[in-house]
C-alpha positions in Angstrom: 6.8 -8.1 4.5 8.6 -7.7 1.5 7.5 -7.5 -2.1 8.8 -11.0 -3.3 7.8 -12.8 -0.3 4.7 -15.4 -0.1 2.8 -14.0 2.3 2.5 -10.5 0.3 2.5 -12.0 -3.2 -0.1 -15.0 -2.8 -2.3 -13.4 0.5 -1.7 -9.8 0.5 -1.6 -8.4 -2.8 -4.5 -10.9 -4.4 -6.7 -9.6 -0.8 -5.8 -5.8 -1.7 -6.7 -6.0 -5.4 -10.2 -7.8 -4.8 -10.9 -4.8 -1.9 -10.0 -2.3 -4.3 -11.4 -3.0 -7.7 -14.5 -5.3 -6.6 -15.6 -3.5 -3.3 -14.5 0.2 -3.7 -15.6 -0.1 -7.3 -19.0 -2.1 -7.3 -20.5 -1.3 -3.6 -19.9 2.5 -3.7 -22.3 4.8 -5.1 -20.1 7.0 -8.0 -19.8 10.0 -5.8 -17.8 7.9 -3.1 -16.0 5.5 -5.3 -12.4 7.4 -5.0 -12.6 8.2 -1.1 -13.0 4.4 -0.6 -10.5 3.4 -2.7 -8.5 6.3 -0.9 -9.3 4.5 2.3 -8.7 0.8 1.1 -5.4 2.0 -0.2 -4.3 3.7 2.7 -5.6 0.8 5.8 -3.2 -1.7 3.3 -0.3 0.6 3.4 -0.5 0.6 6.8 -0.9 -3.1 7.3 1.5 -3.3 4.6 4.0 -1.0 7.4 2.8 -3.0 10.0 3.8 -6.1 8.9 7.5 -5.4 9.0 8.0 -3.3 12.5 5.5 -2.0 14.7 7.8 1.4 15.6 7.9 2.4 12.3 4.1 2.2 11.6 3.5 4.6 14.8 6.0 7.2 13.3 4.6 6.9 10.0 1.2 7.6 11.7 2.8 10.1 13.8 4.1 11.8 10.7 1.1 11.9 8.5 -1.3 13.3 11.0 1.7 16.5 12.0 2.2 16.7 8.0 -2.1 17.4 7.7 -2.3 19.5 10.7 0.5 22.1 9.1 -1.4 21.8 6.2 -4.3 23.0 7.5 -2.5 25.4 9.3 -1.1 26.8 6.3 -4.2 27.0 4.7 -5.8 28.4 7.7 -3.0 31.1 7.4 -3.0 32.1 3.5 -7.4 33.1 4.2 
């Protein structure tokens, strides 16, 4: 999907926004408001990724989960 294409300008963008402001903003208590927008944001980015090539959303996966494991490592490590 690219970013001046149909699908993303008149389906996906217009479904993302109306998830993100109405949803995350209106159906959340306060206190939970940014971790669902947080979530929202991220299942689109991966749609977005999954859209184009199915390979490249498994090593985008692939590398977000290895990059928060070292991170808890390495905050494991400085305690």
């Amino acid at each position: 999907m690219l970013f001046p294409s149909n699908i993303f300008l008149f389906c996906f963008f217009p479904v993302m926004l109306v998830l993100n402001f109405v949803v995350c903003g209106m159906f959340l208590p306060e206190k939970y408001r940014i971790k669902g927008k947080n979530i929202v944001l991220f299942a689109g980015s991966i749609v977005f990724y999954a859209y184009g090539e199915h390979w490249t959303t498994m090593l985008l996966l692939f590398s977000i989960f290895f990059n928060w494991w070292m991170g808890m490592l390495i905050a494991d490590a400085g305690d």
